[in-house]
Chimera marker file (.cmm) of the C-alpha trace (Angstrom):
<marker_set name="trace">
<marker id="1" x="0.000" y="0.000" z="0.000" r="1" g="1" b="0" radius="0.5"/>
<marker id="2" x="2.707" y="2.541" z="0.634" r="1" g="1" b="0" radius="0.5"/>
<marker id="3" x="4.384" y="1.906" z="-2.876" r="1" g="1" b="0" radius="0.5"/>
<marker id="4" x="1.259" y="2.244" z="-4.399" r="1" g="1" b="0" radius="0.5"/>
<marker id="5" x="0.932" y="5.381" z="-2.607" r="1" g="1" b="0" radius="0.5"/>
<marker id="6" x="4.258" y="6.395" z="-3.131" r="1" g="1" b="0" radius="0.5"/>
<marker id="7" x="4.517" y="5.466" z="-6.790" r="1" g="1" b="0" radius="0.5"/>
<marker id="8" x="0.834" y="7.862" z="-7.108" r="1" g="1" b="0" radius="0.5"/>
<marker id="9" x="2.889" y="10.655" z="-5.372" r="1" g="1" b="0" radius="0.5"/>
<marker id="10" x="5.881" y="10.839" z="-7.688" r="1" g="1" b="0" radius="0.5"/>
<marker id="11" x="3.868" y="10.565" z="-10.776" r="1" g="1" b="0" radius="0.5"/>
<marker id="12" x="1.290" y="13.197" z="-9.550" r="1" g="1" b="0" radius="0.5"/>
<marker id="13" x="4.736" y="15.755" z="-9.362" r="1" g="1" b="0" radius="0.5"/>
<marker id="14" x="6.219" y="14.407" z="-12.340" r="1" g="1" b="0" radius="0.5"/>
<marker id="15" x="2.550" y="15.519" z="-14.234" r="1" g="1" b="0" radius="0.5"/>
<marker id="16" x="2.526" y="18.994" z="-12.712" r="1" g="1" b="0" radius="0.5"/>
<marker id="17" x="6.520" y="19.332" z="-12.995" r="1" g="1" b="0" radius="0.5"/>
<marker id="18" x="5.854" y="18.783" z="-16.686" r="1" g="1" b="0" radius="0.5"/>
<marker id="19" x="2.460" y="21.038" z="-16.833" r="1" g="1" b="0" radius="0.5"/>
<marker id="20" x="4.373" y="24.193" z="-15.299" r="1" g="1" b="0" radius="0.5"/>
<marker id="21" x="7.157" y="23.455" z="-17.831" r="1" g="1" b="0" radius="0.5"/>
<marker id="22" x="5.239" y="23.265" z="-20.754" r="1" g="1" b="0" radius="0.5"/>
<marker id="23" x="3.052" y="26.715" z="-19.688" r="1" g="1" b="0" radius="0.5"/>
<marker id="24" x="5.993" y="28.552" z="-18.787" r="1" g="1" b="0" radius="0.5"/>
<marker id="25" x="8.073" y="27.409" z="-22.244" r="1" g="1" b="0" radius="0.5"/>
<marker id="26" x="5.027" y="27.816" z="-24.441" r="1" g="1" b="0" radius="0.5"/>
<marker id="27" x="4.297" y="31.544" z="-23.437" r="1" g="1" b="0" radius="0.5"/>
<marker id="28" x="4.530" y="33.871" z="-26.254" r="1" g="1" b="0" radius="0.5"/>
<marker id="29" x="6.154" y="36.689" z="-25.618" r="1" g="1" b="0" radius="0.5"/>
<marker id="30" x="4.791" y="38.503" z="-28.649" r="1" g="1" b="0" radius="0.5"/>
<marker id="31" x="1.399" y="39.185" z="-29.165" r="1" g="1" b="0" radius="0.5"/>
<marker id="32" x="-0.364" y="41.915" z="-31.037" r="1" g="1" b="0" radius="0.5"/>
<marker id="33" x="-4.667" y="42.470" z="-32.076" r="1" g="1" b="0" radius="0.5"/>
<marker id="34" x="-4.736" y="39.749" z="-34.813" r="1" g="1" b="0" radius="0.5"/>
<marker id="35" x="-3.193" y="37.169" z="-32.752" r="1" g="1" b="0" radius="0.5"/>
<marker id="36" x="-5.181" y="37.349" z="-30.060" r="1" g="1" b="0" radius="0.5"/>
<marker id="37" x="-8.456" y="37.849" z="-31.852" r="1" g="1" b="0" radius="0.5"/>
<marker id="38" x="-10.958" y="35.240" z="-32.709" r="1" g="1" b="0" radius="0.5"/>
<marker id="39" x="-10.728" y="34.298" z="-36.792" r="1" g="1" b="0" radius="0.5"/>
<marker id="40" x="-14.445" y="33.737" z="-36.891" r="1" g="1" b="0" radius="0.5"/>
<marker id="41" x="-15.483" y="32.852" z="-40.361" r="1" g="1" b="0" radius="0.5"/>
<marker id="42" x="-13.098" y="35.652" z="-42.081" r="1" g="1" b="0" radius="0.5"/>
<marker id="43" x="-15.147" y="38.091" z="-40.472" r="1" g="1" b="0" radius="0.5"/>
<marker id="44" x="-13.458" y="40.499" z="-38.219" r="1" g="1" b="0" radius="0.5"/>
<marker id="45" x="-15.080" y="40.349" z="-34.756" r="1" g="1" b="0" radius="0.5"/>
<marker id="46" x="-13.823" y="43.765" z="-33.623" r="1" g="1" b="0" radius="0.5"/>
<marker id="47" x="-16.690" y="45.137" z="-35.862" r="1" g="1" b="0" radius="0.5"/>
<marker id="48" x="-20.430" y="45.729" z="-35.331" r="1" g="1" b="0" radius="0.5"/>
<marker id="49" x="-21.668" y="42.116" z="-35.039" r="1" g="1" b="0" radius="0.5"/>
<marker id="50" x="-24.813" y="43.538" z="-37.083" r="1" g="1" b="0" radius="0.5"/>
<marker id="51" x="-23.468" y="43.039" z="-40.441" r="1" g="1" b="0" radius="0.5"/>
<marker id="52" x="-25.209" y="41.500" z="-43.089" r="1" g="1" b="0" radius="0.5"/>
<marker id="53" x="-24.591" y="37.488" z="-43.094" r="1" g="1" b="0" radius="0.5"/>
<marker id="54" x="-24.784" y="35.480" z="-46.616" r="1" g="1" b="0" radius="0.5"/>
<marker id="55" x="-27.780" y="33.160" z="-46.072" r="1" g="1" b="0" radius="0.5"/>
<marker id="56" x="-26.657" y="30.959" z="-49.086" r="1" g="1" b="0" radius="0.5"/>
<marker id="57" x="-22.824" y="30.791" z="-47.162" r="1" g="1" b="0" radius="0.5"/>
<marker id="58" x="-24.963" y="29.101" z="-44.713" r="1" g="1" b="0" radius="0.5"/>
<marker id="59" x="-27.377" y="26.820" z="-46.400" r="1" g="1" b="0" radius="0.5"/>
<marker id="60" x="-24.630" y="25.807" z="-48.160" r="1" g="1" b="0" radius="0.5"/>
<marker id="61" x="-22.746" y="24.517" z="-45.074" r="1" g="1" b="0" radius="0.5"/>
<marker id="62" x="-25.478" y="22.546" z="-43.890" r="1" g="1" b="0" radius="0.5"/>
<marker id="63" x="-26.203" y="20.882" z="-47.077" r="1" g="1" b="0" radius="0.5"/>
<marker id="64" x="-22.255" y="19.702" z="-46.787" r="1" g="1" b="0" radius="0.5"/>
<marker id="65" x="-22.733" y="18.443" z="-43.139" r="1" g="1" b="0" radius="0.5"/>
<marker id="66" x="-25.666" y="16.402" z="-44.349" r="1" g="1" b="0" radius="0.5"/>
<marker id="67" x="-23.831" y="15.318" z="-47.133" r="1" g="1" b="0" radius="0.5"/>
<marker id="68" x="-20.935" y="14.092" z="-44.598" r="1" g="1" b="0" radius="0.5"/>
<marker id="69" x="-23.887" y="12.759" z="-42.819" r="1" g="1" b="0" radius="0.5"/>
<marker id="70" x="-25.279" y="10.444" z="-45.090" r="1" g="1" b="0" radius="0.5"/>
<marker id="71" x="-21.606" y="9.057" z="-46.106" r="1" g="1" b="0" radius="0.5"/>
<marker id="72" x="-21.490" y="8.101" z="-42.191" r="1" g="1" b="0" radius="0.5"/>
<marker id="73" x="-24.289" y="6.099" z="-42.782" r="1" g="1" b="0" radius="0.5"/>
<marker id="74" x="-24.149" y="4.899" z="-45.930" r="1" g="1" b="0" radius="0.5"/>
<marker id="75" x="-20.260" y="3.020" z="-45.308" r="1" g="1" b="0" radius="0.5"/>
<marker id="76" x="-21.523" y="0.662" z="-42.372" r="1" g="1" b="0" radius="0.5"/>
<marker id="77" x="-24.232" y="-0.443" z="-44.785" r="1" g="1" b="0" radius="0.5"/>
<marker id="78" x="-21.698" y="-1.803" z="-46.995" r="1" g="1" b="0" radius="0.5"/>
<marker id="79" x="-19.472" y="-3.532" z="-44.174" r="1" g="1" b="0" radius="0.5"/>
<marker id="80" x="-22.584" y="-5.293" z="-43.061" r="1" g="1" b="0" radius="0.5"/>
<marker id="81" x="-23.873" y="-7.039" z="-46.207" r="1" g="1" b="0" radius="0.5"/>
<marker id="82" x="-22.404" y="-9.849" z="-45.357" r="1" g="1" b="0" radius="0.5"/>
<marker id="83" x="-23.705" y="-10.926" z="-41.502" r="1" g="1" b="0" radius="0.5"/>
<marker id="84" x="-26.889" y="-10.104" z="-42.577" r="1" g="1" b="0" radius="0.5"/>
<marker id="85" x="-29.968" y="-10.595" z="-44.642" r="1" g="1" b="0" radius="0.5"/>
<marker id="86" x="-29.336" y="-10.042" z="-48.226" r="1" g="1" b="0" radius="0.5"/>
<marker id="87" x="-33.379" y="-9.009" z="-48.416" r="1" g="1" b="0" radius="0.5"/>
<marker id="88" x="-33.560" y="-6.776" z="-45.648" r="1" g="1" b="0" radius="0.5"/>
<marker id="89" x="-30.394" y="-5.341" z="-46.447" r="1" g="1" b="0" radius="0.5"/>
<marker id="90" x="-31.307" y="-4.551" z="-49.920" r="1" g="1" b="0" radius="0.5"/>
<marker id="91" x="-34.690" y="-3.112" z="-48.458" r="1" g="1" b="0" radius="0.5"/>
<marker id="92" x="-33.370" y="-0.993" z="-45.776" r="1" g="1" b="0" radius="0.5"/>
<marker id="93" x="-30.525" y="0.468" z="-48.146" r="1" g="1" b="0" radius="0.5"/>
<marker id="94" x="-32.837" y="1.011" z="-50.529" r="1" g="1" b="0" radius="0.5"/>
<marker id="95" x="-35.485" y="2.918" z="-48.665" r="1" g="1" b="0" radius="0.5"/>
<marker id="96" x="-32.544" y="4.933" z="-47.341" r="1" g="1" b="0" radius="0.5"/>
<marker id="97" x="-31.005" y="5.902" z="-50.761" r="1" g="1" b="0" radius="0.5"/>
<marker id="98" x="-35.003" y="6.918" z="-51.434" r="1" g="1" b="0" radius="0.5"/>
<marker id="99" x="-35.284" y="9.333" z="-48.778" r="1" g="1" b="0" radius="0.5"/>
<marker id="100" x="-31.939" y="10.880" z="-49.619" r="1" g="1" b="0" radius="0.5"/>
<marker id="101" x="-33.080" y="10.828" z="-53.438" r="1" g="1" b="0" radius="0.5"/>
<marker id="102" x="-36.146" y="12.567" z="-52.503" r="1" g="1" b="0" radius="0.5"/>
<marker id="103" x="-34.053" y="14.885" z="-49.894" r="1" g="1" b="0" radius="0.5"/>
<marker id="104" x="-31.940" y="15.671" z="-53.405" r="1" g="1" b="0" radius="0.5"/>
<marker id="105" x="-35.172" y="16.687" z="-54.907" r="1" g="1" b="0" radius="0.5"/>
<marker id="106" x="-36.551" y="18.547" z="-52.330" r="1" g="1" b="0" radius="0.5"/>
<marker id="107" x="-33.570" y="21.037" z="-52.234" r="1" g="1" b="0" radius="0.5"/>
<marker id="108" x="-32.869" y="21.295" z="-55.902" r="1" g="1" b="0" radius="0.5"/>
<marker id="109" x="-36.735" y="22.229" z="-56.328" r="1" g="1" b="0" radius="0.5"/>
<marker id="110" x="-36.098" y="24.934" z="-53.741" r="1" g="1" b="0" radius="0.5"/>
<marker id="111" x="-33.207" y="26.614" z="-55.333" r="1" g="1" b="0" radius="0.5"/>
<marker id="112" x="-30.804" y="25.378" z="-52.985" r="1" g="1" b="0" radius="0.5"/>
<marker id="113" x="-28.439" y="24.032" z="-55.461" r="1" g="1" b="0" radius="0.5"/>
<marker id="114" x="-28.124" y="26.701" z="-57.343" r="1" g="1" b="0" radius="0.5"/>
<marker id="115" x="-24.680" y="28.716" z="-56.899" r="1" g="1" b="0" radius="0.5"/>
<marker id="116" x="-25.329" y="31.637" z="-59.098" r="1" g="1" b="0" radius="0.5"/>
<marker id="117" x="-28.245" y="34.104" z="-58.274" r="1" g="1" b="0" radius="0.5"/>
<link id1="1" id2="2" r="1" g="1" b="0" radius="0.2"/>
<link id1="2" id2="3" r="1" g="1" b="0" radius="0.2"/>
<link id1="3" id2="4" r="1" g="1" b="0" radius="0.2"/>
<link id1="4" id2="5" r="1" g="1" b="0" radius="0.2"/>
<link id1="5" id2="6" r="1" g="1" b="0" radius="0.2"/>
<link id1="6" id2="7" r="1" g="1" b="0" radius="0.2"/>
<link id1="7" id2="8" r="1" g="1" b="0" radius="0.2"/>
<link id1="8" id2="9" r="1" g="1" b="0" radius="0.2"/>
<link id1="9" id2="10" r="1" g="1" b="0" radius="0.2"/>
<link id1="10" id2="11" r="1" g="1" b="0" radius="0.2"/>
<link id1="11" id2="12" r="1" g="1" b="0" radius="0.2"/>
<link id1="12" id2="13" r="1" g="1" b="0" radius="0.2"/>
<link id1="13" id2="14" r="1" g="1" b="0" radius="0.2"/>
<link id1="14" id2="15" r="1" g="1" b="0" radius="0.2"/>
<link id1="15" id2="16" r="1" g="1" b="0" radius="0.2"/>
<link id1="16" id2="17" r="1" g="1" b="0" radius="0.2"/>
<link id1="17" id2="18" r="1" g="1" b="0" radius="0.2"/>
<link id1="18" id2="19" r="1" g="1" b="0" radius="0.2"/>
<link id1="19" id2="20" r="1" g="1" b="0" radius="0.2"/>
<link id1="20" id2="21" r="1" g="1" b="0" radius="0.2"/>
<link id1="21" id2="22" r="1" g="1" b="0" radius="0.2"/>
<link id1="22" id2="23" r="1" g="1" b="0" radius="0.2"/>
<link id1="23" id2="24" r="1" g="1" b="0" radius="0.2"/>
<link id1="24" id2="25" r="1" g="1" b="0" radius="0.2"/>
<link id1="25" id2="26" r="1" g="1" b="0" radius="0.2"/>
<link id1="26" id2="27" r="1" g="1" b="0" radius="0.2"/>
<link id1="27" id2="28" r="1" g="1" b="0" radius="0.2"/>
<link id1="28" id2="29" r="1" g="1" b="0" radius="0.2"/>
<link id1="29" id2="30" r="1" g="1" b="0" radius="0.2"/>
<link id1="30" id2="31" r="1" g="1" b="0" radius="0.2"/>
<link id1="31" id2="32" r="1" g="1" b="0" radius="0.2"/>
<link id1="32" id2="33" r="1" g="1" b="0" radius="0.2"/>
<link id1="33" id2="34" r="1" g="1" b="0" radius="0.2"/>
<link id1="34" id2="35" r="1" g="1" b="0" radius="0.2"/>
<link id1="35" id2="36" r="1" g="1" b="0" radius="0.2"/>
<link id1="36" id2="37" r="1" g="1" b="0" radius="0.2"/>
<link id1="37" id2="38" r="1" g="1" b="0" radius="0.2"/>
<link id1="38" id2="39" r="1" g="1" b="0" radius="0.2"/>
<link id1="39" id2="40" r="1" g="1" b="0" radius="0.2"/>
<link id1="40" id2="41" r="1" g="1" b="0" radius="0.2"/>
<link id1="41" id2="42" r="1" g="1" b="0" radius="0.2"/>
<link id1="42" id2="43" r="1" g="1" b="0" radius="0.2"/>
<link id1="43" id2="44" r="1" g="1" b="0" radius="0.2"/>
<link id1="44" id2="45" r="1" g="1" b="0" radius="0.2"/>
<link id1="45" id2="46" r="1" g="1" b="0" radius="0.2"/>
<link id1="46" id2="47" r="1" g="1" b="0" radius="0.2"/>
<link id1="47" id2="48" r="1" g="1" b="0" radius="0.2"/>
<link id1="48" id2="49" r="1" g="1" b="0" radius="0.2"/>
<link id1="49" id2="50" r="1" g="1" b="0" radius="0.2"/>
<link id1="50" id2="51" r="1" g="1" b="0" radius="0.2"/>
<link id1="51" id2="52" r="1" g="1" b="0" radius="0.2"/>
<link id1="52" id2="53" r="1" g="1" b="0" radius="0.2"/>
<link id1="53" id2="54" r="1" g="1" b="0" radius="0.2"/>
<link id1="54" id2="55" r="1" g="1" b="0" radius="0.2"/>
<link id1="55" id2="56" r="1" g="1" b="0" radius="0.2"/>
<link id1="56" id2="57" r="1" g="1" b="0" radius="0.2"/>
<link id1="57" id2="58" r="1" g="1" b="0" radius="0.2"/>
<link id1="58" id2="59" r="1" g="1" b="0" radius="0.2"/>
<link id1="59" id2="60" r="1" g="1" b="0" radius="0.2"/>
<link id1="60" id2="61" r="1" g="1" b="0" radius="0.2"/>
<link id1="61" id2="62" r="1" g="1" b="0" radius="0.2"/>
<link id1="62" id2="63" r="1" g="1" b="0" radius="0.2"/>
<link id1="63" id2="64" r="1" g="1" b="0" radius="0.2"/>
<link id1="64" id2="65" r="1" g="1" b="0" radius="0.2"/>
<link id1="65" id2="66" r="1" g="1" b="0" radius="0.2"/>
<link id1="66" id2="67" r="1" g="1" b="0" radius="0.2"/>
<link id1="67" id2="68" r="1" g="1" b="0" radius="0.2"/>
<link id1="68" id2="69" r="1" g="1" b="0" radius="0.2"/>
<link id1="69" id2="70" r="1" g="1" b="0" radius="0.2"/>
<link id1="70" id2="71" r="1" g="1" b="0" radius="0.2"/>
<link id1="71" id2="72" r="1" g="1" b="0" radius="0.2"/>
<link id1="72" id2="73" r="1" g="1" b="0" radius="0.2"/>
<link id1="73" id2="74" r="1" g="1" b="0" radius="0.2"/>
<link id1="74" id2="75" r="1" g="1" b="0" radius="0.2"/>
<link id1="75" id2="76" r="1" g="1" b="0" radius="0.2"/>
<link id1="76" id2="77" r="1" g="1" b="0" radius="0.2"/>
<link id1="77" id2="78" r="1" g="1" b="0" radius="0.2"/>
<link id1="78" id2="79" r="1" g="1" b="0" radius="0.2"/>
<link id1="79" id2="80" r="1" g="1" b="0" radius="0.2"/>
<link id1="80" id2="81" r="1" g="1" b="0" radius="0.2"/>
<link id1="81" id2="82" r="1" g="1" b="0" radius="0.2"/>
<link id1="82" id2="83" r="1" g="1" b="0" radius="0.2"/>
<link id1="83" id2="84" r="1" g="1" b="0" radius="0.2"/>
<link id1="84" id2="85" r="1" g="1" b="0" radius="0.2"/>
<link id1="85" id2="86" r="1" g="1" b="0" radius="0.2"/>
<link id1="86" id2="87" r="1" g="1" b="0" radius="0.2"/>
<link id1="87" id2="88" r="1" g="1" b="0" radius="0.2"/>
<link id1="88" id2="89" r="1" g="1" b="0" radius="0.2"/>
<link id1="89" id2="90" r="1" g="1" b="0" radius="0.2"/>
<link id1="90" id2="91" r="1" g="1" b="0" radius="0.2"/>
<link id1="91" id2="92" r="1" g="1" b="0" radius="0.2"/>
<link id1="92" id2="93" r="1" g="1" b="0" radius="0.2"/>
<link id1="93" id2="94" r="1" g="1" b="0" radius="0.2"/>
<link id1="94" id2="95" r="1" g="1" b="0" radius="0.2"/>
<link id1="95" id2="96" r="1" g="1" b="0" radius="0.2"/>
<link id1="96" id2="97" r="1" g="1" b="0" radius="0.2"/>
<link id1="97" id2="98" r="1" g="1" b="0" radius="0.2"/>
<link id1="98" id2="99" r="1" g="1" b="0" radius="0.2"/>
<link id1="99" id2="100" r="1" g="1" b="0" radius="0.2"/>
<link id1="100" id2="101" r="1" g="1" b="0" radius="0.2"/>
<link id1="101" id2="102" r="1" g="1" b="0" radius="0.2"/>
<link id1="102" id2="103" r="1" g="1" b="0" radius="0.2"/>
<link id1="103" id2="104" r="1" g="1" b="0" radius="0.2"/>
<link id1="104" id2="105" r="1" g="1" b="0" radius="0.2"/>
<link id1="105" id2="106" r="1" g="1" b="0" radius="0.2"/>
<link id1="106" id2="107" r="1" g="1" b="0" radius="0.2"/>
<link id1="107" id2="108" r="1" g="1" b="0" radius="0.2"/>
<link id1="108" id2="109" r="1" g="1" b="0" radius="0.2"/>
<link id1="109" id2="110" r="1" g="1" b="0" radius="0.2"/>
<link id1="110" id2="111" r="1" g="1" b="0" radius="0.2"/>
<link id1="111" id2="112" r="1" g="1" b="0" radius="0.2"/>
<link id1="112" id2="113" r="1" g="1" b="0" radius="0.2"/>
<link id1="113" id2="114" r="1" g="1" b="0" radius="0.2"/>
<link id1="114" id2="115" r="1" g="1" b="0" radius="0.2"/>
<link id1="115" id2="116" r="1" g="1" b="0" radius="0.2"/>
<link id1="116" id2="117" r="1" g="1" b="0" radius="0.2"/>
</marker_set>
């Protein structure tokens, strides 16, 4: 019990040893307004926050994270083919690839695919 405590003592000091060293080496000594600023977006945040925001730089994003989305759950389907069911497989990927299909639709007959305006 008291190497166990011992051996939890020395690497508790070793860890903070290390932690001061690393703050006090890692320190920069210069720093000036862009450096310490926020890089939000390529929007400077020193500004009014009241500017006008693109609404298609948005939709845009989110149509990529759903995109990144639906390649997260399309790539297990494919790993899985073989432990299961060929029928339900074929079903279940299928009515997915629908619903992304009609997804696809939806947002290309609301304009959102198109880049120009």
């Amino acid at each position: 019990m008291l190497m166990l405590s011992t051996m939890t003592l020395i690497i508790m000091i070793i860890t903070i040893v290390v932690m001061i060293l690393a703050t006090l080496l890692s320190k920069k000594t210069l720093t000036d307004r862009e450096k310490c600023s926020p890089f939000e977006c390529g929007f400077d945040p020193m500004n009014s926050s009241r500017l006008p925001f693109s609404l298609r730089f948005f939709l845009i994003a989110i149509i990529f994270l759903i995109l990144y989305v639906e390649i997260a759950l399309l790539l297990p389907m494919i790993m899985i083919i073989k432990s299961s069911n060929l029928i339900n497989w074929t079903i279940t990927s299928l009515f997915f690839i629908f619903i992304l299909i009609v997804g696809l639709y939806h947002e290309w007959n609301q304009g959102a695919l198109e880049w120009n305006e």
